[in-house]
C-alpha positions as CSV (number, residue, x, y, z in Angstrom):
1,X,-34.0,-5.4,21.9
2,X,-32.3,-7.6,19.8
3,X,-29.3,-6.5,18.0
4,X,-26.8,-9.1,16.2
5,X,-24.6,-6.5,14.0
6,X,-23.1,-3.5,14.9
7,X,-19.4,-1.7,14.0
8,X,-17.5,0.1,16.7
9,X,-14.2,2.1,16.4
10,X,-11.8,0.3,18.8
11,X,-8.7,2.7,19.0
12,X,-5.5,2.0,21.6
13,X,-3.7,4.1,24.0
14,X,-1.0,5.6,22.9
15,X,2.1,4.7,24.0
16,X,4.3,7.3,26.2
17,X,6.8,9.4,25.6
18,X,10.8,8.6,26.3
19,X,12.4,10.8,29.2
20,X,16.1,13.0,28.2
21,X,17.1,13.4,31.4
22,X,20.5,13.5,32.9
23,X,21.3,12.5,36.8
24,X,21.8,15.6,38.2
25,X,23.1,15.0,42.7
26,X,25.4,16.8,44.6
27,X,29.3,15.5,44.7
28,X,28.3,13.4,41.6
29,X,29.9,15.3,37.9
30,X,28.5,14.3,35.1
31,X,26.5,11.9,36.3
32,X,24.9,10.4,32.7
33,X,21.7,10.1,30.9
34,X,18.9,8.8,33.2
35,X,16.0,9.0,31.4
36,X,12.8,6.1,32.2
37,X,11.3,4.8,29.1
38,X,7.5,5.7,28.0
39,X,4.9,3.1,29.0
40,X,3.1,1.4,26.7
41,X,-0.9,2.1,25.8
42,X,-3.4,-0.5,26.8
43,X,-5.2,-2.6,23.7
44,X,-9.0,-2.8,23.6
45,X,-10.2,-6.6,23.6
46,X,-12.6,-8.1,23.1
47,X,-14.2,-11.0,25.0
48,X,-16.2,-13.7,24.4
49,X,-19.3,-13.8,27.5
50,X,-21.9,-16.2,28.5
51,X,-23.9,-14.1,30.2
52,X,-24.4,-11.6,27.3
53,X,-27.0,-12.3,24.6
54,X,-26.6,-9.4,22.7
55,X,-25.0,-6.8,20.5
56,X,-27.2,-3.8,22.1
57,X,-24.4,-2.4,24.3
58,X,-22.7,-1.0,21.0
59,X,-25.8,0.1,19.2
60,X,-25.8,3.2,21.1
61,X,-21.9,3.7,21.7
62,X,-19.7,2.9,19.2
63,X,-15.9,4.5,19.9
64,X,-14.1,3.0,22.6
65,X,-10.8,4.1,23.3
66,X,-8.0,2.0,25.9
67,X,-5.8,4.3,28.1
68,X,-2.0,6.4,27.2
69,X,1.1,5.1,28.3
70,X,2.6,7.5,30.8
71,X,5.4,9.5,29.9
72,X,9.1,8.1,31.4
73,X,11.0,10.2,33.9
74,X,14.2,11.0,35.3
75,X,16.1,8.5,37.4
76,X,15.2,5.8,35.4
77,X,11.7,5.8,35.9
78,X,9.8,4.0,33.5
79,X,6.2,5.2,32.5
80,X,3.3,3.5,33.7
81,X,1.5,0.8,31.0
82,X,-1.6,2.1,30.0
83,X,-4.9,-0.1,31.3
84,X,-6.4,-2.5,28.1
85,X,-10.3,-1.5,27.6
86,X,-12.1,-5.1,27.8
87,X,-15.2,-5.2,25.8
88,X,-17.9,-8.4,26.4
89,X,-19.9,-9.9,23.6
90,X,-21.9,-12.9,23.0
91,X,-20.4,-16.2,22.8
92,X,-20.6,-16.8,18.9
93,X,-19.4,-13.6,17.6
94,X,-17.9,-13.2,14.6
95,X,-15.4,-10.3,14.5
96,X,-14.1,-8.7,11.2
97,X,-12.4,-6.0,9.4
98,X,-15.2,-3.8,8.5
99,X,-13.1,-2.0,5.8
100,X,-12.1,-5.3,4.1
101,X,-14.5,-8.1,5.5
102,X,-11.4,-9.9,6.2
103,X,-12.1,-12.5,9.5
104,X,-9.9,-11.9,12.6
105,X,-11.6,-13.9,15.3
106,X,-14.6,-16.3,15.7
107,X,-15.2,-16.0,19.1
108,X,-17.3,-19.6,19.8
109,X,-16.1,-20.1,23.1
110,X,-16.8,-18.6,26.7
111,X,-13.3,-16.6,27.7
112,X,-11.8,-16.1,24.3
113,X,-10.6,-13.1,23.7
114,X,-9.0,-10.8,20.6
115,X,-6.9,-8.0,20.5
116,X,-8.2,-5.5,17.8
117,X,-6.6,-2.3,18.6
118,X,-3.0,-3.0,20.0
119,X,-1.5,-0.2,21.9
120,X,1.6,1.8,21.1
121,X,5.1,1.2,22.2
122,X,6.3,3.6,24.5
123,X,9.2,5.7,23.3
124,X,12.9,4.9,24.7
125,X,14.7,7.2,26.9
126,X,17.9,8.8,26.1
127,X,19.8,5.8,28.3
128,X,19.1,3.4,25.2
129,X,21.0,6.3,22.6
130,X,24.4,5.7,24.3
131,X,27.2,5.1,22.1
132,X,31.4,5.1,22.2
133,X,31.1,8.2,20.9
134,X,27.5,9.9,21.9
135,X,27.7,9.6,25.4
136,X,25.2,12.3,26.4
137,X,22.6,12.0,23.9
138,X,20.1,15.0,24.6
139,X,17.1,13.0,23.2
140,X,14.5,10.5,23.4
141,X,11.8,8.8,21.6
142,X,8.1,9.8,21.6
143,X,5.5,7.6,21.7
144,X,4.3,5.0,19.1
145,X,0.9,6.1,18.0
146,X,-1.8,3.1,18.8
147,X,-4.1,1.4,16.6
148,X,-6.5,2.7,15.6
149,X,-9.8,0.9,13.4
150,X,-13.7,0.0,12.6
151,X,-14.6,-3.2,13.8
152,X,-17.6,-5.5,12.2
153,X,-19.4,-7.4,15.0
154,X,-21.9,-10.5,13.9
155,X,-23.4,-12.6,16.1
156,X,-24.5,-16.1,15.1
157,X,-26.4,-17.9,17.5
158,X,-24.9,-21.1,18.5
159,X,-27.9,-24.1,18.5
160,X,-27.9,-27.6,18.2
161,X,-31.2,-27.7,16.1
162,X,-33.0,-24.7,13.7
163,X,-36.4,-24.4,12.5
164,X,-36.8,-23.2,9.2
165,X,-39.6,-23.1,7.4
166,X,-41.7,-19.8,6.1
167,X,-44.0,-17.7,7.9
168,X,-46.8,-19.1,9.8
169,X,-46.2,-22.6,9.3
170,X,-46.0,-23.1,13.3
171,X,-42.0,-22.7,14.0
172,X,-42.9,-20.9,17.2
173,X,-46.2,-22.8,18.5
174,X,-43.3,-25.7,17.8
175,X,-40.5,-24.1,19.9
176,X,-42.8,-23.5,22.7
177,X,-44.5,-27.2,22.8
178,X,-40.8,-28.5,22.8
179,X,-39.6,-26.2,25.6
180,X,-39.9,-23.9,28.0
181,X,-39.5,-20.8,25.4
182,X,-42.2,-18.3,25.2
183,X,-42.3,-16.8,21.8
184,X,-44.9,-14.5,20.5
185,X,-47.3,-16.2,18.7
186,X,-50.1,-15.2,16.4
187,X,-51.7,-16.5,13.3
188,X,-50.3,-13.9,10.7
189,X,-46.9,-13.6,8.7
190,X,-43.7,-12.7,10.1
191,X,-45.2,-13.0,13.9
192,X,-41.6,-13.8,14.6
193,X,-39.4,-10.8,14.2
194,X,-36.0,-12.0,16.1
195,X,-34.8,-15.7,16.5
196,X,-35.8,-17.6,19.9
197,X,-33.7,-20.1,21.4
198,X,-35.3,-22.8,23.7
199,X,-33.6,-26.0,25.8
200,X,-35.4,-28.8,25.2
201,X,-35.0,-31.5,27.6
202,X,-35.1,-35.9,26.0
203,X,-34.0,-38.1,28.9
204,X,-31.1,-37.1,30.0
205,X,-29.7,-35.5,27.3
206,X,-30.7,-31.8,26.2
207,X,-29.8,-29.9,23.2
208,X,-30.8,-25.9,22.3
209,X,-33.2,-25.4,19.5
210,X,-33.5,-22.1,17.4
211,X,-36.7,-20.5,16.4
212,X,-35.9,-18.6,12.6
213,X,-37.9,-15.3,11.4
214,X,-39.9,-17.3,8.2
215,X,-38.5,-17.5,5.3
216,X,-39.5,-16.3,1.7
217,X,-38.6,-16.6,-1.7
218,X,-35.7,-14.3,-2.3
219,X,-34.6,-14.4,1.3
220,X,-31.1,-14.8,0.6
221,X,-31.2,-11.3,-1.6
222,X,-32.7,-9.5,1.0
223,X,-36.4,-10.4,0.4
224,X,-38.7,-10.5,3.9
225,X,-37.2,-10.7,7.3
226,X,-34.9,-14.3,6.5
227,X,-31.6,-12.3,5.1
228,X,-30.9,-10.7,8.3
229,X,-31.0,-14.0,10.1
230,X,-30.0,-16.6,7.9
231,X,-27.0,-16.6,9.7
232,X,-27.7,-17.5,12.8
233,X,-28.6,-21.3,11.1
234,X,-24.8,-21.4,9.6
235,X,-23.4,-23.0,13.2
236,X,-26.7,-25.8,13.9
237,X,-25.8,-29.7,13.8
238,X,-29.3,-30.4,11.8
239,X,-32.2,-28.4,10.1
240,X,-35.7,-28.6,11.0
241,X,-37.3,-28.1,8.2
242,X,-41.0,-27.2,9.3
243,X,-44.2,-27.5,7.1
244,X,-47.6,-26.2,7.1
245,X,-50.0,-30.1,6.1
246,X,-52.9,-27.6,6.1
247,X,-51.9,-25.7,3.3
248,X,-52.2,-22.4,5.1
249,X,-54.9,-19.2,4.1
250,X,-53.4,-19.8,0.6
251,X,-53.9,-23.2,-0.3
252,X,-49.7,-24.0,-0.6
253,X,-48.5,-26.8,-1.5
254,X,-45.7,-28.2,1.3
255,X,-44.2,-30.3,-1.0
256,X,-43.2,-27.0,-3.0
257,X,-42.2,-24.8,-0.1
258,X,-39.3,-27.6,0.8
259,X,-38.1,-26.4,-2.8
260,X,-38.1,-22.7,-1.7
261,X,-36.7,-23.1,1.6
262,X,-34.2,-24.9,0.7
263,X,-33.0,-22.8,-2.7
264,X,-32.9,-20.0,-0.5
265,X,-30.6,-21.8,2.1
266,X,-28.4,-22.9,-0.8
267,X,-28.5,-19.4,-2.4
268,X,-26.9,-17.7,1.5
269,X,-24.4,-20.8,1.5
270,X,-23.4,-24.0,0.2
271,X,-22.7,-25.8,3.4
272,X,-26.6,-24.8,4.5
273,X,-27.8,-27.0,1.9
274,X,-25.2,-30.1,2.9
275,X,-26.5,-29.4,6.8
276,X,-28.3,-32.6,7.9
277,X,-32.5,-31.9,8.0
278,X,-35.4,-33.3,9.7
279,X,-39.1,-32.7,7.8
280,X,-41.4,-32.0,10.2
281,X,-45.4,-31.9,8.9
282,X,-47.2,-29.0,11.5
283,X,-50.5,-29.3,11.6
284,X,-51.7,-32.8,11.1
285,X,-54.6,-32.6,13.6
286,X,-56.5,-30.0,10.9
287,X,-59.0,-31.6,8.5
288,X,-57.5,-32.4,5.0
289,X,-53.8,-32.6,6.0
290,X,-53.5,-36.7,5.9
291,X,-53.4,-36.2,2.0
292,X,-50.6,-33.7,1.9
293,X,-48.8,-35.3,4.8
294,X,-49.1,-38.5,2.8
295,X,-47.2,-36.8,-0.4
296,X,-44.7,-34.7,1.7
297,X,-44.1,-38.3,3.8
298,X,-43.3,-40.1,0.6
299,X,-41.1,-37.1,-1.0
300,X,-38.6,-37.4,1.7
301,X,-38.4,-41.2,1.6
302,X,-37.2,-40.2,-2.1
303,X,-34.7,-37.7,-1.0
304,X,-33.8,-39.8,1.9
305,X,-34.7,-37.3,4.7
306,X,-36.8,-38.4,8.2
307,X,-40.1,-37.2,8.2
308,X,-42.2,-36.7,11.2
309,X,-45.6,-36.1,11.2
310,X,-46.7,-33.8,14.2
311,X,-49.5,-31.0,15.9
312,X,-47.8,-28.2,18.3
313,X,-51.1,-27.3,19.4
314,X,-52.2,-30.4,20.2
315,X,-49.0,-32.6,20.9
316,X,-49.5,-35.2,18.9
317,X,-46.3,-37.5,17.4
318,X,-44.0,-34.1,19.2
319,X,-42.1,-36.5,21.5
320,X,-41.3,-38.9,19.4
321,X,-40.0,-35.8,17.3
322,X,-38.0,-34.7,19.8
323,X,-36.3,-38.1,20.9
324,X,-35.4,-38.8,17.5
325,X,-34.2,-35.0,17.1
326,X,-32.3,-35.5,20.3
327,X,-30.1,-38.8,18.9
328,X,-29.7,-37.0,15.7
329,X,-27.8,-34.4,17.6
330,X,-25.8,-36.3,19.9
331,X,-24.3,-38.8,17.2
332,X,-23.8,-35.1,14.8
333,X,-22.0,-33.5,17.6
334,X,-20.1,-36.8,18.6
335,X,-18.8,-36.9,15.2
336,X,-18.0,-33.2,15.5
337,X,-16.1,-33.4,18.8
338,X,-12.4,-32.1,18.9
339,X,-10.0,-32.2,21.6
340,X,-10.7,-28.9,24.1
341,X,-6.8,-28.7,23.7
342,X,-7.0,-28.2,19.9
343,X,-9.7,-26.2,19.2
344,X,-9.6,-23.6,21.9
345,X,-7.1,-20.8,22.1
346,X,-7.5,-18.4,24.7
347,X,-6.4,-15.0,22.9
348,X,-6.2,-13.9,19.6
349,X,-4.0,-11.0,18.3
350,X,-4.9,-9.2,15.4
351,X,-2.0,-8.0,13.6
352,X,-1.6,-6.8,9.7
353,X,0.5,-8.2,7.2
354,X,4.2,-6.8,8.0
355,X,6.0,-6.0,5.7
356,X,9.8,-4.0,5.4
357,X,8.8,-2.6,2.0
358,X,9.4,1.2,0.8
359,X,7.0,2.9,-1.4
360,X,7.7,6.0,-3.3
361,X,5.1,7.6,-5.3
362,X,5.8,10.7,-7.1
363,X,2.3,12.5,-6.5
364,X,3.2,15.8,-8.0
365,X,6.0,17.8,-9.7
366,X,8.6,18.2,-7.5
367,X,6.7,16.4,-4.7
368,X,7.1,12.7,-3.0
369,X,5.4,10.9,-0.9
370,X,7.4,7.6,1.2
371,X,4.9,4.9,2.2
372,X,6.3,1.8,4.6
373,X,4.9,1.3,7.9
374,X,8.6,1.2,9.8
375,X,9.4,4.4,7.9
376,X,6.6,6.1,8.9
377,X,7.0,4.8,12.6
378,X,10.7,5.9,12.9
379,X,9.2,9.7,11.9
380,X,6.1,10.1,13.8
381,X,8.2,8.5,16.8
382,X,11.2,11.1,16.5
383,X,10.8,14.5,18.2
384,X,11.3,16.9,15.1
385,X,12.0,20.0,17.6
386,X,15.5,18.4,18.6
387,X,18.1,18.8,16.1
388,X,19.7,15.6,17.6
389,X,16.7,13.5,17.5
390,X,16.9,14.7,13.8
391,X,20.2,14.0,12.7
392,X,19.9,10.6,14.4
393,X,16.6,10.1,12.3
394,X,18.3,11.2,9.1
395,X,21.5,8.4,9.7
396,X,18.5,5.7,10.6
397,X,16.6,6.8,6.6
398,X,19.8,6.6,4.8
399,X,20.6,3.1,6.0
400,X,16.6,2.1,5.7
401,X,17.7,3.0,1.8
402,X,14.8,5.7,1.8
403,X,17.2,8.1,0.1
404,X,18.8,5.8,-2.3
405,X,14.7,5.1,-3.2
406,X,14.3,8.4,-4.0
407,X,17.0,9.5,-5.9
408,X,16.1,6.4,-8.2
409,X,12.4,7.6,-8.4
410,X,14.0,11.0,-9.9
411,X,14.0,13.2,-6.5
412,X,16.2,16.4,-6.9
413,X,17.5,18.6,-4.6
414,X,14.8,21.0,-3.6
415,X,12.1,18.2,-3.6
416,X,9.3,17.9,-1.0
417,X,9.0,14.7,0.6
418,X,6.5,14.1,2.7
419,X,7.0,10.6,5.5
420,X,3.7,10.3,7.8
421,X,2.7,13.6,8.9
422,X,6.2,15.4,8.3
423,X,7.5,17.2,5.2
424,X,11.3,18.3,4.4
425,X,13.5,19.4,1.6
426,X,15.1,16.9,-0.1
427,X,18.6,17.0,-0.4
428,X,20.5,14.3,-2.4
429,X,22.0,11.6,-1.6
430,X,24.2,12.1,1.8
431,X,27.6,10.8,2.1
432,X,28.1,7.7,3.3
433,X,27.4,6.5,6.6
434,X,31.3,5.3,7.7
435,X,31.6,2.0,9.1
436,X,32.3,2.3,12.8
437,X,29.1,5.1,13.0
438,X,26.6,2.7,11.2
439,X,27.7,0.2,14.1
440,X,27.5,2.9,16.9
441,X,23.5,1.1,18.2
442,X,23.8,-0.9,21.4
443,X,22.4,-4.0,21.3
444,X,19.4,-2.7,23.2
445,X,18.9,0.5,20.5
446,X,19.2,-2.4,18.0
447,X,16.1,-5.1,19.3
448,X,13.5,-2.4,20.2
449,X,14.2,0.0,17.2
450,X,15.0,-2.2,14.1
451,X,13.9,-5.4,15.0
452,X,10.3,-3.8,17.3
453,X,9.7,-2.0,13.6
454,X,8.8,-5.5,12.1
């Protein structure tokens, strides 16, 4: 089966928890805070594959989940990093937000990777909360939760050459004449129901060619089979437009399908109708096709496109097709080339726009709600059951200026204001933080908790 979208829910491990432990060995009095620090969760990536063709894998499981941080111990024992979850897909996928749409990777190279779920930070342990004048500190940090969202997967098939065309007109009698692909192929409408790819072989020099569902008016707006695969033309070097010089069951006119097909390739995309196109005339050994090949011949000479006149079932005028087809490539992707150096990098990182705002919205009487991603981290990341842990949290707030922003969006004592998953009692503005306290962080404390936040 061929599957070319699907959406999965990547979600990271969870980073482990910080360790409050104190050394604790004969002949040795108060022997200090030893607490390891929490290890962080592993990302899920994903990773561009050669050998996979296909979205099918995540058609039929669609949450994937990387493994927890272990929690940090005592005697300094740091937690264990949590394994990343590696997911393969197709060379040419295109990964995205599915929320927003917004692009995060294009993954057009075998080996390149993207992070889309990052896993959390593990928590510190108490050995980082040492100060002049808290030299036991009784707590640590929990866990940084991991990221967590729905992923939009697209494939686009990466080929040198595409046959367009509509249905029937001999797209896949074509494909299989110029190579070794074996499409189905009858004489009725929309025989084609995925795209085929095929390596067709001139000289020395090979290049892939892609077989397209056909086309109808109104493809582009979800007419037919063409909108779900109009796509997979967006990455060729050159179009091959294909015609039917019989005229088909229905008496057409090919000079008027070139029209449709290529309104509807301009209607999915503007660069589609800049692409470079071959006219290819199918059919030319059936009686009565010399005239129409004769009027399609000289409407390309007008619009300044190369027109070959050719039968798939019989062979006639396909290899001088194909060699011609074959230059037209090589000098498109010449021109295309950039240096390996520029154009590939190995791993992406998706991250979200960072940003060291506060947001205080006033959703009911009496009630607040704070909104800032490094706010709501230095919450969900403090153990609430240690009245330590708390006070330190409530020092780290006032000098984040959360309670200055509240008492300037009208927050009273008594107010309920809810951070993350945690409400409390507002109580006014505290007195100030002195001096030599605000500067009580070690350096260490400093780098992972203020600057990590960013």
């Amino acid at each position: 089966m061929f599957i070319d979208e699907a959406k999965i829910h990547a979600y990271g491990g969870n980073g482990g928890a910080g360790s409050a432990s104190f050394r604790r060995e004969a002949h040795v009095p108060k022997g200090g805070p030893d607490g390891g620090d929490g290890g962080r969760g592993g990302s899920v990536i994903l990773q561009a594959d050669q050998a996979v063709s296909t979205l099918i894998d995540f058609h039929y499981k669609r949450h994937f989940k990387a493994e927890r941080g272990t929690h940090g111990k005592g005697g300094g024992r740091d937690g264990a990093t949590g394994a990343d979850l590696m997911l393969k897909v197709p060379v040419g996928t295109v990964v995205r937000i599915d929320e927003t749409g917004e692009l995060v990777a294009d993954l057009s190279r075998h080996g390149q990777r993207v992070v889309v779920a990052r896993g959390g930070r593990g928590g510190l342990g108490n050995t980082h909360f040492v100060t002049p004048t808290r030299r036991a500190p009784s707590f640590a940090q929990l866990g940084e939760p991991a990221e967590d969202r729905w992923i939009a997967l697209e494939l686009k098939l990466l080929a040198d050459a595409a046959l367009v065309g509509l249905p029937s007109v001999g797209k896949s009698s074509l494909i299989a004449r110029m190579s070794a692909a074996r499409p189905k192929i009858a004489d009725y409408p929309f025989t084609t129901l995925v795209p085929n790819l095929g390596v067709v072989k001139a000289g020395e020099y090979s290049f892939v060619v892609a077989d397209v569902p056909g086309l109808i008016e109104g493809a582009s707006e979800g007419a037919g089979l063409g909108h779900a695969f109009l796509r997979h033309i967006e990455r060729t070097a050159l179009i091959l437009h294909v015609v039917d010089l019989s005229g088909g069951y229905e008496g057409r006119d090919p000079v008027a399908d070139i029209g449709v097909i290529d309104r509807e390739l301009a209607a999915h995309a503007a660069e589609l109708a800049s692409l470079p196109q071959i006219v290819i005339g199918n059919k030319c050994d059936i009686e009565g096709a010399a005239e129409n090949s004769a009027r399609v011949e000289a409407w390309c000479e007008d619009a300044g496109r190369a027109y070959f006149e050719v039968s798939a079932v019989t062979g006639q005028g396909v290899d001088g097709m194909i060699r011609a087809v074959a230059e037209a490539v090589r000098e498109l992707r010449s021109a295309a080339v950039v240096p390996e150096e520029a154009s590939f990098e190995a791993t992406y990182v998706y991250e979200p726009p960072k940003e060291r705002i506060i947001e205080v919205e006033r959703v009911a009487s009496g009630e607040y709600r704070v909104r800032g991603g490094f706010i709501e981290r230095m919450v969900i990341m403090t153990d609430m059951a240690n009245e330590e842990a708390v006070a330190y949290l409530q020092r780290r707030l006032q000098r984040a200026g959360v309670e200055r922003a509240l008492a300037e969006a009208g927050a009273v004592d008594g107010d309920t204001v809810t951070i993350g998953p945690i409400s409390f009692d507002f109580e006014g503005q505290a007195a100030p933080v002195p001096e030599k306290d605000a500067a009580e962080d070690t350096a260490m404390e400093t780098e992972a908790l203020e600057d990590g936040d960013e």
